[in-house]
C-alpha positions as a printed Julia matrix, in Angstrom:
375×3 Matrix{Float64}:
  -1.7    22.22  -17.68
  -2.93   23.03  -21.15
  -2.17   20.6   -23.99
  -2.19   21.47  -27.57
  -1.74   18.89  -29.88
  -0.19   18.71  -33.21
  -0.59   14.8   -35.12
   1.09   13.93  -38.72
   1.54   10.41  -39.52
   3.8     7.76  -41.05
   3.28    4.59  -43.16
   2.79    2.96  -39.85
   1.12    5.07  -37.31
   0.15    8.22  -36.19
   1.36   10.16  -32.99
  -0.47   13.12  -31.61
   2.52   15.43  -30.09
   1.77   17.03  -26.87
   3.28   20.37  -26.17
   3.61   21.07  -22.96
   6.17   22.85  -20.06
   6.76   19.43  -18.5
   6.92   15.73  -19.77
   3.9    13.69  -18.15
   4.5    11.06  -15.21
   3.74    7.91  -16.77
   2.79    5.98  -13.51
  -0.01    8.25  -13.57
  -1.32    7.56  -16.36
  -4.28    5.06  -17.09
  -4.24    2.97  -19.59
  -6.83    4.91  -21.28
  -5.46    8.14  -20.8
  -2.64    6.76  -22.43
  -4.38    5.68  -24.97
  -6.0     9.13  -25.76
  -2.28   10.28  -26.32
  -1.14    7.31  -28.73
  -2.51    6.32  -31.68
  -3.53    4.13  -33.12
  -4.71    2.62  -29.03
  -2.83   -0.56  -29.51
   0.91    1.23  -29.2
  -0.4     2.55  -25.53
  -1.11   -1.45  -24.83
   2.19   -2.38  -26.19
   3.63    0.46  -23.84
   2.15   -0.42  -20.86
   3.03   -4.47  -21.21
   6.79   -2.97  -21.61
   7.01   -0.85  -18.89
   4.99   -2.83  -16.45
   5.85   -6.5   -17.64
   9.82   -5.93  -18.24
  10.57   -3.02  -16.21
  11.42   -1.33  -19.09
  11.86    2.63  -18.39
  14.32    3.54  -21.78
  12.02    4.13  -24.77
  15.16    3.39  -26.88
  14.91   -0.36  -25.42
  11.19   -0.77  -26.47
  11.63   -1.99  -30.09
   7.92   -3.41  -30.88
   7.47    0.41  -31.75
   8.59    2.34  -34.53
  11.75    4.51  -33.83
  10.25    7.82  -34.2
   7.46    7.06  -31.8
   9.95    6.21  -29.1
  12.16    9.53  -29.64
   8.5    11.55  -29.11
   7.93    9.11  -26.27
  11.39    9.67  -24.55
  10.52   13.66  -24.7
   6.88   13.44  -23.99
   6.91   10.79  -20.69
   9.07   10.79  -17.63
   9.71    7.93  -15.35
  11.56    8.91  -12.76
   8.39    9.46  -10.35
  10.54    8.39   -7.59
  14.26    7.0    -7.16
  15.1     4.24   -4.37
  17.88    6.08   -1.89
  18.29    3.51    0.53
  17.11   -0.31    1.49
  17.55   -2.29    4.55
  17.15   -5.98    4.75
  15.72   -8.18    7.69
  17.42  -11.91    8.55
  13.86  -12.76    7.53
  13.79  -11.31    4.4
  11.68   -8.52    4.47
  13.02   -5.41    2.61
  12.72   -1.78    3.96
  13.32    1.04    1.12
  13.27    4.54    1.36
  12.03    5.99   -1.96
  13.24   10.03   -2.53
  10.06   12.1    -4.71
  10.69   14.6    -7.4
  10.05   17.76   -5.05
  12.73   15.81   -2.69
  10.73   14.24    0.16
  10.79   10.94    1.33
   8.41    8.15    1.76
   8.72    4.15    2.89
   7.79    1.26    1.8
   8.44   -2.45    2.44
   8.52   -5.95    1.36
   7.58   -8.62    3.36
   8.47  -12.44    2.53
   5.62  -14.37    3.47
   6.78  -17.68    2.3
  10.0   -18.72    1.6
  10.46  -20.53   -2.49
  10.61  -24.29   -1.62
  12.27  -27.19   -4.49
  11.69  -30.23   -5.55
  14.55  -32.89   -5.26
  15.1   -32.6    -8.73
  15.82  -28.52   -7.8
  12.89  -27.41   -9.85
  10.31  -24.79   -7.93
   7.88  -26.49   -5.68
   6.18  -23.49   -4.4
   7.18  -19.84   -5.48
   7.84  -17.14   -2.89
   5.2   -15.02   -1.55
   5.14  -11.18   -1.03
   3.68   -8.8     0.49
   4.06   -5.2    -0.7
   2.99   -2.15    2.49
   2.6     0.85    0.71
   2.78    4.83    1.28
  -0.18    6.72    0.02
   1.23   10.19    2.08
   4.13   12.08    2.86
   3.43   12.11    6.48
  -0.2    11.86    8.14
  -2.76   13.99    9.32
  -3.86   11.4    11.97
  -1.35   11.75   14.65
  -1.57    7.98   16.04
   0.96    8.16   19.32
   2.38    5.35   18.78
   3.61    6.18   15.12
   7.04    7.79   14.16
   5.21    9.17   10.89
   3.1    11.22   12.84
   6.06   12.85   14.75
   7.03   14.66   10.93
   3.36   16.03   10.6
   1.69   15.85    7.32
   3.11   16.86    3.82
   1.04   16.65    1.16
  -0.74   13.75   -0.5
   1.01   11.3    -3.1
  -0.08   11.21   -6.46
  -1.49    8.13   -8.08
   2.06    7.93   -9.91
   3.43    8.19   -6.43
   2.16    4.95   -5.46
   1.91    2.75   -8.24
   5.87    3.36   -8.81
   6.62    1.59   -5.39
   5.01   -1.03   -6.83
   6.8    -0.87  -10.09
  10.31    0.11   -7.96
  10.22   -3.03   -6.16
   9.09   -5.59   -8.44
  12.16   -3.92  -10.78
  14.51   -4.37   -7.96
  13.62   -8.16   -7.39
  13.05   -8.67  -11.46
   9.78  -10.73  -10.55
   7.9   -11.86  -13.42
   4.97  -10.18  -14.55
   2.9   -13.29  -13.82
   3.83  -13.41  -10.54
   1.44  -12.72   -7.34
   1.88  -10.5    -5.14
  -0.22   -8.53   -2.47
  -0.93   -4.96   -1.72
  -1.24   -3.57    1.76
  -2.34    0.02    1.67
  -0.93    0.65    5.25
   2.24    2.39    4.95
   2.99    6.18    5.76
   0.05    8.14    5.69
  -3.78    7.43    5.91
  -5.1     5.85    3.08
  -9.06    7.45    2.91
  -7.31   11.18    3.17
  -6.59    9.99   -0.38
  -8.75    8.23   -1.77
  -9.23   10.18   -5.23
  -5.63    9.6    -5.98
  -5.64    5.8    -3.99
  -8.78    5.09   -6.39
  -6.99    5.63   -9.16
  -3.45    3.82   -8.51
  -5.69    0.89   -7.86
  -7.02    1.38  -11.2
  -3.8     1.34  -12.66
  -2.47   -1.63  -10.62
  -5.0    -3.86  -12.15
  -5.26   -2.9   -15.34
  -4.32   -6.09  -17.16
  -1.9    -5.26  -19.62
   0.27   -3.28  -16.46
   0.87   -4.9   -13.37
  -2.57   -6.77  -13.0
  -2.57   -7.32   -9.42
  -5.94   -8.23   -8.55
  -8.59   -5.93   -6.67
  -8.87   -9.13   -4.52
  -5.32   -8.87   -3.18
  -5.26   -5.56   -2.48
  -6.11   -3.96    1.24
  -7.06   -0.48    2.34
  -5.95   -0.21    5.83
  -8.05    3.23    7.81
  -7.64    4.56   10.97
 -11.43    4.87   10.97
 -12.86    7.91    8.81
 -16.43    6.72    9.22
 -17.73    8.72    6.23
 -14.68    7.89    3.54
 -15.23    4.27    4.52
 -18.69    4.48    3.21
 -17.48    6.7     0.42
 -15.27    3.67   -0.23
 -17.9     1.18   -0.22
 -19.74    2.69   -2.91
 -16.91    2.44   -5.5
 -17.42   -0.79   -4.86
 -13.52   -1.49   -6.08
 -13.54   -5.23   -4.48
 -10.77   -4.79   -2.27
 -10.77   -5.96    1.41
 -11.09   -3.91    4.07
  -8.5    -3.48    7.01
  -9.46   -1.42   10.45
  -6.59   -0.61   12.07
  -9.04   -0.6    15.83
  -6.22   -0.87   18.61
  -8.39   -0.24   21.72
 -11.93   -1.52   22.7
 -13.07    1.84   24.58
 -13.09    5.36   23.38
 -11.06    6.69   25.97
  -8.16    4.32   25.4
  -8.41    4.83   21.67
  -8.47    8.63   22.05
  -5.05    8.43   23.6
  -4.08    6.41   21.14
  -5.43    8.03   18.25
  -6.69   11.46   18.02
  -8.92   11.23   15.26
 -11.08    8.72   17.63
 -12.9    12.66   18.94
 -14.32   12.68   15.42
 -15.15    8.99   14.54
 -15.9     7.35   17.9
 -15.68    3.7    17.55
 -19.65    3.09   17.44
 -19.18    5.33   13.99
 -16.68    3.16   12.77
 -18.25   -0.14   13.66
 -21.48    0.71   12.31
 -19.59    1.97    8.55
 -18.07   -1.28    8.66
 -21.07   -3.14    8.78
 -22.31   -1.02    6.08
 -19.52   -1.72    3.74
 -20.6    -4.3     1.13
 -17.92   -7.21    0.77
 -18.11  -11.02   -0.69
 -20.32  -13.39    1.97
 -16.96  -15.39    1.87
 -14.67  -12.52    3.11
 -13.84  -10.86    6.29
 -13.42   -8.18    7.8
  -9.64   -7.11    9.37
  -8.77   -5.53   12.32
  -5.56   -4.59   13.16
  -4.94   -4.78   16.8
  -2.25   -3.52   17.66
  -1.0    -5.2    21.34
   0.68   -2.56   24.02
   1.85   -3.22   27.13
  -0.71   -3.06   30.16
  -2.47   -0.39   28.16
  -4.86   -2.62   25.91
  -3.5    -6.08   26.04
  -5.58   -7.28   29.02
  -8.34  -10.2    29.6
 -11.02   -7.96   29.94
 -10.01   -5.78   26.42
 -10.47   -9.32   25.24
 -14.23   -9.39   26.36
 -15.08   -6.09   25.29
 -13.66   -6.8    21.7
 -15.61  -10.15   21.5
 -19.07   -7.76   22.18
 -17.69   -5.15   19.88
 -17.51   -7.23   17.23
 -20.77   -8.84   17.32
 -22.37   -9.69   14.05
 -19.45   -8.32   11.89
 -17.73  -11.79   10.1
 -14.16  -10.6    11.17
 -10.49  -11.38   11.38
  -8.45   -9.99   14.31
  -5.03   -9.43   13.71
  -2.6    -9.04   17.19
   0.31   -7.28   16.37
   3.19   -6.3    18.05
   3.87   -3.12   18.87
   7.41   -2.33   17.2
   9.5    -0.21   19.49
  11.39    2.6    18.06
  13.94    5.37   20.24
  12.0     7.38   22.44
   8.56    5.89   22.59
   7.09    5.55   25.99
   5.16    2.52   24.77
   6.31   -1.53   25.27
   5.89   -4.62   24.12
   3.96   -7.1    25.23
   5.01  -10.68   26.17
   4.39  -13.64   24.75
   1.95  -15.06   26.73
  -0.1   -11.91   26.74
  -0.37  -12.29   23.17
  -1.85  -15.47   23.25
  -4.05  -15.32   26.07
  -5.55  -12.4    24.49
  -5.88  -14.65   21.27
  -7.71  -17.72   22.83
 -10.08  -15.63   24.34
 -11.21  -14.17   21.18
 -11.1   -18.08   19.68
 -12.88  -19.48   22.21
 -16.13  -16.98   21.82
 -15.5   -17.7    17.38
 -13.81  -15.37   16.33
 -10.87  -16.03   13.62
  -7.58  -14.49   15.43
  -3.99  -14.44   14.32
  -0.95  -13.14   16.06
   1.16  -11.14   13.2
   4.64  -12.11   13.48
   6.89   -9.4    13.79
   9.18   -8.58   10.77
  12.1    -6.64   10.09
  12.78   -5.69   13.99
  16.65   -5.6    13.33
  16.23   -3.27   10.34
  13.89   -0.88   12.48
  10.75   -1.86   10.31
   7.82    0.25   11.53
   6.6     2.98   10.12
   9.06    5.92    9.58
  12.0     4.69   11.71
  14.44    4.55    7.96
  13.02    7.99    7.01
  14.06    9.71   10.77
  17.09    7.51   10.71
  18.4     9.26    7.28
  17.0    12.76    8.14
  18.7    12.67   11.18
  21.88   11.66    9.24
């Protein structure tokens, strides 16, 4: 797109007018592209803390600036990166939305409720509810993971940076949570986050830009299937987010029936990227294990996991796998779960078994999107 720009000013400021076929997304915009538009800088920081901070989308409504900047604003920026069609909500809170684009695809994302708000006597706020935001960075994935309904769609295309930071935006909107408010970022939605990282880099950029949505590098996650190189790639932006491996087997054979991509980045590859990735002494590293049915939930997986794992400081999450209509893979029991889990305690290693959410609202990964294409 080709921009010429025309500026005149006013007693209080000056706007450069972009002419252009199309308005620009403002979700993709950085703060300092922004500012390259706006002038003088300090209206694109005003901006930003009004869209971001009060969920403001009507340049009408944002009154710190002058009214003929907002009527150039209103033609110049578009906000409507992506509209919220449909949302299902668990008994335990979480919060499943389906999110239509501008070229009319669909995407996912949800909202977990880690901890509930808790009161005082008096009824004032003892402790303040804690989310967890798992995000989309694709309209469907190139990986082909079995045991994922994403993969059953095939891939799409990529998602903008706009794309992504507006699920943020969406859903903080829909719950009106203050801009101070915490809130965590789990990059491991539809899609495969390293496929794009140019555009993935950038969202983060915008999601912690201070005068936005400021969420904090620290509580954001990248969450690969294991592209060996991109996770070094990754490592040397250096961005200070954690890592997440989503691992799911302990042998390449298993993992090659569970995920194709294993033929190109064996799990040696990934295991030795990993311990190349440069991340604070008092972090670890995740892996997302995800527990089937007699197919990798067993004692000796257990063993094999413990040696895999071997001078990596790690975190093993178990998770269970979430059934969905016509997969030939089960859940595992209970006691599977934690057997597996003790094992890996009892040789040190810090293991948790992920809680299921959202199982009555059909939470995993593209079950709302088939559901509504199918009708």
């Amino acid at each position: 797109m080709r921009w010429c720009e025309k500026s005149w000013a006013t007693s209080s400021h000056k706007v450069i007018r972009v002419v252009k076929r199309e308005a620009l997304d403002f979700f993709d915009l950085t703060l300092e592209e922004l500012e390259q538009i706006l002038t003088p800088r300090f209206r694109a920081r005003q901006l930003y803390q009004w869209v971001y901070q009060r969920y403001t989308d009507d340049m009408s409504e944002v009154t710190v600036l002058p009214k003929t900047l907002r009527s150039e604003l209103a033609e110049q920026l578009r906000f409507d990166t992506l509209t919220i069609v449909d949302k299902a909500i668990s008994q335990d809170g979480s919060e499943k939305y389906l999110m239509r684009l501008q070229d009319g695809h669909t995407i996912e994302a949800v909202l977990l409720k880690m901890k509930p708000q808790k009161h005082h006597d008096d009824g004032g706020i003892a402790q303040e509810a804690r989310y967890t935001l798992c995000l989309s960075t694709q309209v469907g994935c190139k990986v082909g993971c079995a045991f994922c309904l994403t993969a059953k769609g095939g891939f799409v295309r990529n998602l903008t940076a706009g794309e992504i930071v507006a699920q943020v935006w969406q859903i903080k909107r829909d719950h009106q949570l203050p801009a101070h408010r915490g809130i965590n970022l789990v990059y491991m939605g539809m899609g495969e986050p390293l496929d794009n990282l140019e555009n993935l880099t950038k969202a983060i950029a915008i999601l912690t830009t201070e005068e936005g949505l400021a969420i904090s590098a620290k509580r954001q996650t990248i969450s690969t299937s294991g592209i060996s190189s991109r996770i070094d790639k990754l490592g040397a932006l250096n961005l200070g987010v954690h890592l997440a491996i989503s691992l799911h087997a302990v042998d390449n054979e298993t993992r090659q029936q569970l995920i194709p991509m294993n033929r190109a980045y064996p799990i040696e590859s990934v295991i030795e990227a990993v311990k190349r990735f440069p991340y604070d002494t008092r972090k670890r590293v995740m892996f997302e294990y995800l527990m089937i049915k007699d197919l990798n939930d067993s004692p000796q997986a257990a063993k094999r996991l413990v040696t895999l794992l071997e001078g990596i400081k790690s975190k093993v999450n178990l998770i269970y796998f979430n059934p969905y209509p016509g997969t030939p893979f089960k859940r595992p029991d209970r006691a599977r779960m934690e057997a597996f889990r003790d094992a890996l305690h009892s040789r040190g290693i810090t293991c948790t078994i992920r809680e299921s959410k959202g199982l009555d609202i059909e939470a995993a990964c593209g079950q709302l999107r088939e559901k509504a294409a199918k009708g």
